[in-house]
VMD Tcl script that draws the C-alpha trace (Angstrom):
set ca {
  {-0.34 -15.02 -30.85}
  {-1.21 -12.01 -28.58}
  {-5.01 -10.87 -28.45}
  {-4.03 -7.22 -27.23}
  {-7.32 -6.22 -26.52}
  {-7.57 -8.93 -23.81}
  {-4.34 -9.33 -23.03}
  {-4.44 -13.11 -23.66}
  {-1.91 -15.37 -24.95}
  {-2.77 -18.28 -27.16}
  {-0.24 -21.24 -27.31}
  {0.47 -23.42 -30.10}
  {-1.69 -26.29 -28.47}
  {-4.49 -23.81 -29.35}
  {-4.79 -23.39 -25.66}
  {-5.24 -19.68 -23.96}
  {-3.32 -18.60 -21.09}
  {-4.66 -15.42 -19.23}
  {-2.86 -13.76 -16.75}
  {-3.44 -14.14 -13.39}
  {-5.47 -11.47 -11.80}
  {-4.88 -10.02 -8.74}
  {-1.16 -10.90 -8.92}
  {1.12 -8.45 -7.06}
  {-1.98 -7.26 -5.22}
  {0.07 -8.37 -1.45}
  {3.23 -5.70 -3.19}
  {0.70 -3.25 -3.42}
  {-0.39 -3.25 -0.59}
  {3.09 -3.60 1.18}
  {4.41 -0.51 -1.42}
  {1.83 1.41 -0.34}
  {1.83 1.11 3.48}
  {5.84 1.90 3.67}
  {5.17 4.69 1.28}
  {2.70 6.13 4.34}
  {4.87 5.72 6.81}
  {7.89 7.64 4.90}
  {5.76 10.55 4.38}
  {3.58 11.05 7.45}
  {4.06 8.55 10.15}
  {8.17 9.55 10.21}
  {7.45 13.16 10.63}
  {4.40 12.97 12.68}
  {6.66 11.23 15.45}
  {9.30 13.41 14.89}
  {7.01 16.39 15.59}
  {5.07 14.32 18.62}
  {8.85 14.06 19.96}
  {9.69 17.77 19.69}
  {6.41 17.82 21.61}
  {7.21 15.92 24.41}
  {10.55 17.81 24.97}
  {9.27 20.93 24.91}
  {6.40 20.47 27.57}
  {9.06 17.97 30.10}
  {11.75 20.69 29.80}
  {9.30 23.42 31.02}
  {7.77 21.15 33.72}
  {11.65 20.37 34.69}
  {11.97 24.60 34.29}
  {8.87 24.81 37.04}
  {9.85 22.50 39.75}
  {11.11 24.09 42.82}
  {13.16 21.31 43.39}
  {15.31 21.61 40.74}
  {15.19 25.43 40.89}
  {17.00 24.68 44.43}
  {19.60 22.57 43.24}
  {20.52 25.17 40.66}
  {21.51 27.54 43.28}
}
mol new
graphics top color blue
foreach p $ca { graphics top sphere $p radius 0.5 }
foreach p [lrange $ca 0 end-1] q [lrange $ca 1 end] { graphics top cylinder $p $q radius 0.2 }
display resetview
């Protein structure tokens, strides 16, 4: 028979069985973190990449060096 309120099962044997708390607590956790990375660590190193290719293509645009060779 099912106690609803508690959420406890009681067997035949007249013995209880509660379920076990904190259970799943290590999915959580693991759900969680992934779900962070999707949303903002993905993008946020997509943007820092954008980043660095902007500012090495204008230092490559600024050396005289490679202005040379262009010539």
């Amino acid at each position: 028979m099912w106690y609803y309120k508690d959420q406890i099962c009681e067997t035949k044997t007249g013995k209880r069985n509660s379920p076990h708390e904190g259970a799943g607590i290590l999915d959580t956790v693991a759900s969680t973190g992934a779900d962070l990375l999707i949303h903002h660590g993905i993008p946020w190193l997509g943007h820092k990449a954008v980043e660095m290719g902007r500012y090495y293509g204008s230092e490559a645009l600024r050396n005289p060096k490679l202005q040379k060779k262009g010539n």
